[in-house]
Kinemage of the C-alpha trace (Angstrom):
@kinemage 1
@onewidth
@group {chain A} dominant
@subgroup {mainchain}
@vectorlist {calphas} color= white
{ca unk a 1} P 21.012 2.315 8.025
{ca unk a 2} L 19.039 -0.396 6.069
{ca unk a 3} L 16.550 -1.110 8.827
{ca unk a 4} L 12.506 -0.847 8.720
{ca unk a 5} L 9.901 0.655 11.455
{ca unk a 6} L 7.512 -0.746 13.152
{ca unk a 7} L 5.046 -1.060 16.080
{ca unk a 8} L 2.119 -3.029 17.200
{ca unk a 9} L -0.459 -2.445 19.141
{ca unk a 10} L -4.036 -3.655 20.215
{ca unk a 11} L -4.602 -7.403 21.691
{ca unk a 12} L -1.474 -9.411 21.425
{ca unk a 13} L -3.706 -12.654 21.949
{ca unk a 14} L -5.724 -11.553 19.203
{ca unk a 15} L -5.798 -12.733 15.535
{ca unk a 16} L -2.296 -10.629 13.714
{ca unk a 17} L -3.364 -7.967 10.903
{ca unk a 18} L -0.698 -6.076 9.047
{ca unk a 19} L -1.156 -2.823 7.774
{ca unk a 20} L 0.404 -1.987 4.661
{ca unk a 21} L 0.835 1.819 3.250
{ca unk a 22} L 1.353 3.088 -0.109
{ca unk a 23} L 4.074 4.936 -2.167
{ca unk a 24} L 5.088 8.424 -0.898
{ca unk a 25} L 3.166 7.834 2.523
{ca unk a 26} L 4.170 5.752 6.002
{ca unk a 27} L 2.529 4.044 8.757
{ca unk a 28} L 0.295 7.029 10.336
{ca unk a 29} L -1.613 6.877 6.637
{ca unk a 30} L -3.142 3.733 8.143
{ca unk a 31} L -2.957 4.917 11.471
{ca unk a 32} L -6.824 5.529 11.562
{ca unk a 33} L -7.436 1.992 9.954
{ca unk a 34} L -5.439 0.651 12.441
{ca unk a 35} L -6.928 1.882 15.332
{ca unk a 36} L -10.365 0.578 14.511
{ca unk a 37} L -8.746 -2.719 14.532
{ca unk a 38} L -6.537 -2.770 18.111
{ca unk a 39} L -9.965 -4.088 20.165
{ca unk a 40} L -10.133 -7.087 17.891
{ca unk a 41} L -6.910 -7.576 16.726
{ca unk a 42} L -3.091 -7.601 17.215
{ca unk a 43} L -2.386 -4.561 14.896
{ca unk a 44} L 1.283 -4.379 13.338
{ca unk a 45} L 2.029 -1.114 11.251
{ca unk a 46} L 5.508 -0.219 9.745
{ca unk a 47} L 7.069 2.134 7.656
{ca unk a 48} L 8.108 0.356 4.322
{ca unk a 49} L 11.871 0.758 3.366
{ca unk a 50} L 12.558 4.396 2.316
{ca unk a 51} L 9.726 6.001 4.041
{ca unk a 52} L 9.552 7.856 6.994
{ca unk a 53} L 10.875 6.450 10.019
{ca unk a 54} L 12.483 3.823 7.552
{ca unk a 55} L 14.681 6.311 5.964
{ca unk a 56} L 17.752 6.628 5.073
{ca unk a 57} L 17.369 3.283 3.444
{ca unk a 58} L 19.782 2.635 0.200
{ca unk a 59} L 17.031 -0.039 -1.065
{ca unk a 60} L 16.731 -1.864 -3.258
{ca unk a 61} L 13.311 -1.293 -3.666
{ca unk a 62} L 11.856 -3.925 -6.004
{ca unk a 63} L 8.525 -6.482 -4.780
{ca unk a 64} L 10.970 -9.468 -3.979
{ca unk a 65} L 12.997 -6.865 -1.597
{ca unk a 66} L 9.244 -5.196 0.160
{ca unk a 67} L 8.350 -9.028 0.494
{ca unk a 68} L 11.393 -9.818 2.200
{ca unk a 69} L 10.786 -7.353 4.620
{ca unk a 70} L 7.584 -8.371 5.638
{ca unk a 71} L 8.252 -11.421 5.671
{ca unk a 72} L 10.612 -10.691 8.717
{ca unk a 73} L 8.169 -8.954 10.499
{ca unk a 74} L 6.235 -11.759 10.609
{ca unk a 75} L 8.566 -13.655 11.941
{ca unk a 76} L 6.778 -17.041 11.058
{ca unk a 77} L 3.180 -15.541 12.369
{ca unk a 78} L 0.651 -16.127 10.152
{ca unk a 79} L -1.954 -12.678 9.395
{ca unk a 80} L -4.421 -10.921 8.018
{ca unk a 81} L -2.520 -8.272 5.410
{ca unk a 82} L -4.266 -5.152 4.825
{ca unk a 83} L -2.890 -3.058 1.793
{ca unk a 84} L -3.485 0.897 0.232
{ca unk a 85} L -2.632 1.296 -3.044
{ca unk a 86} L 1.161 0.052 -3.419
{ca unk a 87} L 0.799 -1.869 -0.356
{ca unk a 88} L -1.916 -4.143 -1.830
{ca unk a 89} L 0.705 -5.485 -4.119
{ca unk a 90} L 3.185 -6.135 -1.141
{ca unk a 91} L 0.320 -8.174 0.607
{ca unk a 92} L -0.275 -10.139 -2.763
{ca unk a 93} L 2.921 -10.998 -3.668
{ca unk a 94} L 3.380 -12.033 -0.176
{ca unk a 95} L 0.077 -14.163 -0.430
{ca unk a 96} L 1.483 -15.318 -3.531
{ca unk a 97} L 4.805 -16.475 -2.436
{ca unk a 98} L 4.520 -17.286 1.431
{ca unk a 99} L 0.859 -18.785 1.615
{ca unk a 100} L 2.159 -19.830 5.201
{ca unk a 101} L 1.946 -16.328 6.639
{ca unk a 102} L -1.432 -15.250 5.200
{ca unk a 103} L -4.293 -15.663 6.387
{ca unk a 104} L -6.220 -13.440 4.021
{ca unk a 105} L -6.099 -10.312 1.728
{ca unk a 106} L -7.503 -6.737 1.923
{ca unk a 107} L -6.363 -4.502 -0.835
{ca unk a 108} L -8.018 -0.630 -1.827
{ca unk a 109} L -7.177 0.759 -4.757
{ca unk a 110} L -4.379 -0.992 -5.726
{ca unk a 111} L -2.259 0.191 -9.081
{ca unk a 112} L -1.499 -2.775 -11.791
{ca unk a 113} L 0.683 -0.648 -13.536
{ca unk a 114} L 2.383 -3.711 -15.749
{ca unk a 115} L -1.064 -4.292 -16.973
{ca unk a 116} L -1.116 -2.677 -20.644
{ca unk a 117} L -4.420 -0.912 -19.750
{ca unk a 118} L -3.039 0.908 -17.095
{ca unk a 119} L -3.287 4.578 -18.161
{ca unk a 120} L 0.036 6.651 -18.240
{ca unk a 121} L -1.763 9.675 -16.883
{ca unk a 122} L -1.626 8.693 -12.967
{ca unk a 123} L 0.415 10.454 -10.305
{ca unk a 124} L 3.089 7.407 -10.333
{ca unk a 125} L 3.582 7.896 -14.249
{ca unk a 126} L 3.844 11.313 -14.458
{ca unk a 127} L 6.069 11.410 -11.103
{ca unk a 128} L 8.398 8.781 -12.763
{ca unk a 129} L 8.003 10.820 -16.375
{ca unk a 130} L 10.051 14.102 -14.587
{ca unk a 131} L 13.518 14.397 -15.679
{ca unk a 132} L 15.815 15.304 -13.349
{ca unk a 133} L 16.535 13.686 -9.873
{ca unk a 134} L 14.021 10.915 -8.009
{ca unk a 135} L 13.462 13.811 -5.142
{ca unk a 136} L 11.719 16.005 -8.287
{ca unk a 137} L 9.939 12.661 -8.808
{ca unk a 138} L 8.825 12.840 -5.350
{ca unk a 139} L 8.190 16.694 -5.276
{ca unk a 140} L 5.882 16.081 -8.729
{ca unk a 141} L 3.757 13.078 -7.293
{ca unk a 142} L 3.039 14.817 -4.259
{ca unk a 143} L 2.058 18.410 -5.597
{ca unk a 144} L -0.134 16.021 -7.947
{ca unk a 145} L -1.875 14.286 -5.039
{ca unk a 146} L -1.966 17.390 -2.515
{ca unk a 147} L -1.777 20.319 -4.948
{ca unk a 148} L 0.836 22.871 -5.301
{ca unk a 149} L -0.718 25.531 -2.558
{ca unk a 150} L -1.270 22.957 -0.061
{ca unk a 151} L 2.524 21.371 -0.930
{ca unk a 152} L 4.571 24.676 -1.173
{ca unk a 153} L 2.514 25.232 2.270
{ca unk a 154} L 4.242 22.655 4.129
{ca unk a 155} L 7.060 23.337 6.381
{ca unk a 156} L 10.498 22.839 4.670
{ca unk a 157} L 11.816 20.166 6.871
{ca unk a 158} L 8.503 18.237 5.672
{ca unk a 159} L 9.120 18.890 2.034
{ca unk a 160} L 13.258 18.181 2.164
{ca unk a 161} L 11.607 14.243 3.930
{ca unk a 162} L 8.861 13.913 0.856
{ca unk a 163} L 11.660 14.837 -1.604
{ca unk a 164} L 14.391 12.461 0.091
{ca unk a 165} L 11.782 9.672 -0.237
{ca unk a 166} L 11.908 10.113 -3.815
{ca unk a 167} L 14.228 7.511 -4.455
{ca unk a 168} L 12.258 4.849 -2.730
{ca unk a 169} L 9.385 5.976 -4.901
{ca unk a 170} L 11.420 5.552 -8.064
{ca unk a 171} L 12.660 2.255 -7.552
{ca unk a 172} L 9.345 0.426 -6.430
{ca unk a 173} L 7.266 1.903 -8.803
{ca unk a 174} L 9.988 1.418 -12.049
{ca unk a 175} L 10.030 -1.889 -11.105
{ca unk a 176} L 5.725 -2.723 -10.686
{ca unk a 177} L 5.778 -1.420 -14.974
{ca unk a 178} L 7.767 -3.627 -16.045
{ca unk a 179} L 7.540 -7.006 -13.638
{ca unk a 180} L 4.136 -8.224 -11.989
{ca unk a 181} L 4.793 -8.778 -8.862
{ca unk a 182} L 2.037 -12.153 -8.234
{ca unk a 183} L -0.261 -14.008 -10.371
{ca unk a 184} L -3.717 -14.638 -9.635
{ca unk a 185} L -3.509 -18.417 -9.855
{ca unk a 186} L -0.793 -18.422 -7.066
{ca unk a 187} L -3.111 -16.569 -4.709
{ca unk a 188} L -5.415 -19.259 -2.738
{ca unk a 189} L -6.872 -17.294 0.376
{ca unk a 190} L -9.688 -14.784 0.634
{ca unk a 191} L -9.084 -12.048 -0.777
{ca unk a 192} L -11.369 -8.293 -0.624
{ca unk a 193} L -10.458 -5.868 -3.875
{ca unk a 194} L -12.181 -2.275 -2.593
{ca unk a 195} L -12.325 0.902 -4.586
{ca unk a 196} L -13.781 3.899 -3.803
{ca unk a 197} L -16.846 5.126 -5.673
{ca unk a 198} L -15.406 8.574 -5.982
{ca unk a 199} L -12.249 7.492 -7.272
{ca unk a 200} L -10.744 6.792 -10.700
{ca unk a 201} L -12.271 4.712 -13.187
{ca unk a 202} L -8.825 3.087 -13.927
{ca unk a 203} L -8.751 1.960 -10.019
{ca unk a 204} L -12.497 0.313 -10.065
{ca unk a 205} L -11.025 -2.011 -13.226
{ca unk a 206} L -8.503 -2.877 -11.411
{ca unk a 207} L -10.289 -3.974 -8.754
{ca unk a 208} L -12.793 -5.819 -10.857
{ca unk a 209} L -10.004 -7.533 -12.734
{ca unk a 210} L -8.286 -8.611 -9.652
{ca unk a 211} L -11.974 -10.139 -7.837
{ca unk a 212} L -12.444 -11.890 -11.810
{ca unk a 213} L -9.145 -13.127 -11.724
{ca unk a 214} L -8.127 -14.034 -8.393
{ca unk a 215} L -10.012 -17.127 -6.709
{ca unk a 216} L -11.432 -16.478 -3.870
{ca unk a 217} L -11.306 -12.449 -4.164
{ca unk a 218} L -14.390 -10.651 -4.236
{ca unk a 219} L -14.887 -6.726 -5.129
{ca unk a 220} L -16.284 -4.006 -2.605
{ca unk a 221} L -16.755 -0.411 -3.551
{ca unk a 222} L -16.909 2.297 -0.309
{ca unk a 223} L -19.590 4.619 -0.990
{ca unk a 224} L -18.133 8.180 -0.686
{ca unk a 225} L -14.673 7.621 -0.563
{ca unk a 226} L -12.010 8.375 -2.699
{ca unk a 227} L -8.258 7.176 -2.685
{ca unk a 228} L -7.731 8.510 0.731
{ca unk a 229} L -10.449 6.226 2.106
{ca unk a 230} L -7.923 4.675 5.183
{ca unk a 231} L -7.556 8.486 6.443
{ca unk a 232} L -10.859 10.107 5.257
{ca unk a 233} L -13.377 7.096 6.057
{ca unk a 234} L -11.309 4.345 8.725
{ca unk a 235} L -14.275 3.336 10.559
{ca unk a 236} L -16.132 2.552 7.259
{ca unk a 237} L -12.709 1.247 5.752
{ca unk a 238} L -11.944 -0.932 8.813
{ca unk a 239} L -15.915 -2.637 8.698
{ca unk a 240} L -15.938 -3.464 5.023
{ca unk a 241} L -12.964 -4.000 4.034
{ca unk a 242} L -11.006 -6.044 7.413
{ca unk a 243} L -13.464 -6.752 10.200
{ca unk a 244} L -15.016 -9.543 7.309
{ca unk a 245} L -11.667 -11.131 7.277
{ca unk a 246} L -11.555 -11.693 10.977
């Protein structure tokens, strides 16, 4: 079945923020974020299309098709979009193409893989570098962001989910290489870039290029945090990086 997940919660007369999760994770990675949020704010989260509660899902799995999907959750409400890593991209290109529905921008983190300067040395490109099937592609990028004890630890029902995401993986992040999925000048709403200052170098440029680039977007760097800053620091996500927006 082709359908997507969701939920809301928090103040339904309050102002509408989206969460938006990465690649190879689903709605509880933002749970945290999200539940900093529900006393100001009508809080929707959802499982993108191939990804946990969204799954099976036969795609495909390209920006325009992500878009679309949000863009039906929305259902003609305008919001705040909040985005980790992959999902940044979702909330731009939605900024980019249905100024409408957004209110503003929060992105962390957020790969520009069809930049030229993006290294081929991340989790994404070595995941989508593994010959064989996209569930290997899966099982590589996630013993490269957990670790092989900590993966090979998890019960096998978890693993066989992680793996059968793999193709969802594989399709979204084949298709952010080769085709940028906004440009800044389409973007015209306020838009906060955050990085973490224990995370990768590659991640601060990108950051910095989108708060040069992008009018309106300024940077914001989370002292302490790493890429995992929605689950390992939400309070401290939540106040710099949404709460400003609202």
């Amino acid at each position: 079945m082709n359908t997507v997940w969701s939920d809301t919660t928090g103040r339904p007369d309050a102002p509408l923020v989206v969460v938006i999760h990465g690649s190879m994770d689903r709605s509880t990675g933002m749970l945290k974020v999200a539940r900093q949020l529900d006393e100001v704010a009508h809080v929707l989260r959802y499982d993108r299309r191939g990804y946990g509660r969204s799954t099976p899902h036969t795609g495909p799995f390209a920006m325009a098709d992500q878009v679309a999907d949000l863009v039906h959750l929305l259902a003609g409400r305008p919001a705040v979009l909040v985005g980790h890593s992959y999902g940044g991209n979702v909330a731009l290109a939605t900024a980019a193409l249905h100024p409408d529905l957004v209110r503003a921008v929060s992105i962390y983190e957020t790969p520009l893989s069809w930049e030229p300067w993006w290294p081929g040395t991340t989790a994404g490109a070595n995941a989508l570098a593994t010959r064989g099937e996209p569930a290997d592609a899966a099982e590589a990028f996630m013993r490269r962001l957990v670790g092989d004890a900590r993966w090979e630890a998890l019960p096998l029902r978890t693993r066989e989910q992680r793996r059968r995401e793999g193709q969802a993986m594989v399709g979204e992040l084949s298709d952010l290489r080769v085709n940028a999925p906004w440009q800044a000048e389409q973007i015209d709403v306020e838009v906060l870039a955050g990085y973490g200052s224990n995370g990768r170098p590659h991640h601060r440029r990108a950051m910095e290029h989108v708060a040069q680039t992008v009018r309106g977007a300024r940077v914001v760097e989370l002292g302490g945090c790493a890429h995992d800053a929605p689950l390992a620091q939400p309070a401290l996500y939540a106040q710099q990086l949404v709460l400003p927006l609202l």
